[in-house]
C-alpha positions in Angstrom: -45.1 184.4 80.2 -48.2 182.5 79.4 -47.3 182.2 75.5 -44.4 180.6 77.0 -46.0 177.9 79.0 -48.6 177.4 76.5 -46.0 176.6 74.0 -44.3 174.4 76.8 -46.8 172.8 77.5 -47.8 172.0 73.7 -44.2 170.9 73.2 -44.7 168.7 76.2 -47.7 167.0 74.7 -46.1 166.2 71.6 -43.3 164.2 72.8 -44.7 161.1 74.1 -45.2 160.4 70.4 -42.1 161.4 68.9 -40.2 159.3 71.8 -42.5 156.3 70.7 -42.3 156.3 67.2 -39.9 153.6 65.6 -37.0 155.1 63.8 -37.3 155.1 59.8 -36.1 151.7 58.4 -35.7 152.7 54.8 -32.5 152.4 52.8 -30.1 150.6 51.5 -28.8 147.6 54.0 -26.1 144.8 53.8 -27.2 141.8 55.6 -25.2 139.9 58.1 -23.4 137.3 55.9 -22.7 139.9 53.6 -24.1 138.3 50.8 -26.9 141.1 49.4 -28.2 144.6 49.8 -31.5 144.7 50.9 -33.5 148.4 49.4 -36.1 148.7 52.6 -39.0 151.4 51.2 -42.9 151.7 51.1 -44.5 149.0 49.3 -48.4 150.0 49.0 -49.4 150.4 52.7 -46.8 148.7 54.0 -43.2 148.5 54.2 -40.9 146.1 52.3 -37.4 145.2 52.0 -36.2 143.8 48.5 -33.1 141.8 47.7 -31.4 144.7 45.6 -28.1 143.7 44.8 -25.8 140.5 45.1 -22.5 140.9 47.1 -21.9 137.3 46.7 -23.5 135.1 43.7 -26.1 132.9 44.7 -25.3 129.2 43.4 -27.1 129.3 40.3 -25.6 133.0 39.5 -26.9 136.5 39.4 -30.4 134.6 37.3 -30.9 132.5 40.5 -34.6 131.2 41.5 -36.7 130.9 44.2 -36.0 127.2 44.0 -36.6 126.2 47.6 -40.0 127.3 48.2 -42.8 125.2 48.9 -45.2 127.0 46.8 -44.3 125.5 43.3 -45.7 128.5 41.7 -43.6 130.3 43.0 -40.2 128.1 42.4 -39.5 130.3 39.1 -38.9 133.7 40.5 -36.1 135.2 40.4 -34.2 136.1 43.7 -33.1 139.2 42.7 -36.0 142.3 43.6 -37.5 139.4 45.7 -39.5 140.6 49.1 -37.7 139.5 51.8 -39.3 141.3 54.3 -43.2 142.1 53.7 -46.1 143.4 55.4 -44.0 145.4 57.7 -46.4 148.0 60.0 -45.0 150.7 62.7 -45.4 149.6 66.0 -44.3 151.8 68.6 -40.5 152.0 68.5 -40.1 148.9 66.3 -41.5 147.4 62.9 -43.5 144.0 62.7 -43.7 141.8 59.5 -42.6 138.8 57.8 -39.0 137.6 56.5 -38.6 135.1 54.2 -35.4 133.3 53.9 -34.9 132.1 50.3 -32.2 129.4 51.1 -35.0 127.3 53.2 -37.5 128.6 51.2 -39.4 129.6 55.1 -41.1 132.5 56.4 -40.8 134.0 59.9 -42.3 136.4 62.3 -40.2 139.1 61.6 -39.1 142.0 63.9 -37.1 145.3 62.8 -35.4 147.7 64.9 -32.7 150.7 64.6 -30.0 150.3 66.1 -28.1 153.7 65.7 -27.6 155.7 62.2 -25.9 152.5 60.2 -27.6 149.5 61.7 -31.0 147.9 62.1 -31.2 144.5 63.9 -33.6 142.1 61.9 -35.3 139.3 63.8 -37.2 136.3 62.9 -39.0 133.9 64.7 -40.8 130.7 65.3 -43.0 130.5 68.2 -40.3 131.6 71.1 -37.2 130.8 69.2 -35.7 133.5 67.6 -32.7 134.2 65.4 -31.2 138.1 65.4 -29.4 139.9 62.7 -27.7 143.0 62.5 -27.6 144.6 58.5 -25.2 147.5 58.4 -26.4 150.6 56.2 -24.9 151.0 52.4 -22.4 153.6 52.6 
């Protein structure tokens, strides 16, 4: 009886954390517009999400560039691997970074969230206006 309300009681104590914790954002997603796959996975100490795949050619094709960032170093990249989302961190039951849109060449407060097994809702922001996304998982 005691071994059983020790274990209980151990059980008990670890799931505060597991209710917390933000479901895994890896994988493969298609973003709203269905335009690209976006690979999410660790990039260092953080988490990333790179543009992966083209559903619909960019303007310039498949080669496309950065063109419309501010950073004229940075103009020349290609678009394809590009960060899109950077510096992503666990926090709680969601994940906080940065998205960067490469048709405006801006970068936004970003927050992640799972929504189910095959969808994550993607949010960026500037100060309290926000625009919300919902990427549906690569089969």
């Amino acid at each position: 009886m005691f071994a059983r309300l020790t274990l209980s009681a151990a059980a008990l104590a670890v799931l505060p954390t597991a209710a917390n914790a933000a479901d895994p954002i890896s994988g493969r997603w298609v973003t709203e517009e269905g335009d690209a796959i976006i690979t999410i996975g660790q990039c260092g100490s953080s988490t990333c999400g790179r543009i992966s795949k083209f559903l619909v050619p960019p303007p310039d094709g498949p080669d496309q560039r950065d063109i419309y960032n501010p950073d004229p170093a940075k103009k020349k990249r290609r678009l394809m691997g590009l960060p899109v989302l950077t510096s992503f961190a666990e926090e709680e039951d969601l994940w906080r970074g940065r998205i960067y849109d490469p048709k405006t060449g801006k970068s936004y407060r970003s927050v992640v969230r799972r929504k189910g097994a095959n969808a994550i809702e993607v949010k960026g922001c500037i100060s309290f206006f926000c625009q919300t996304q919902i990427w549906k998982k690569v089969p």
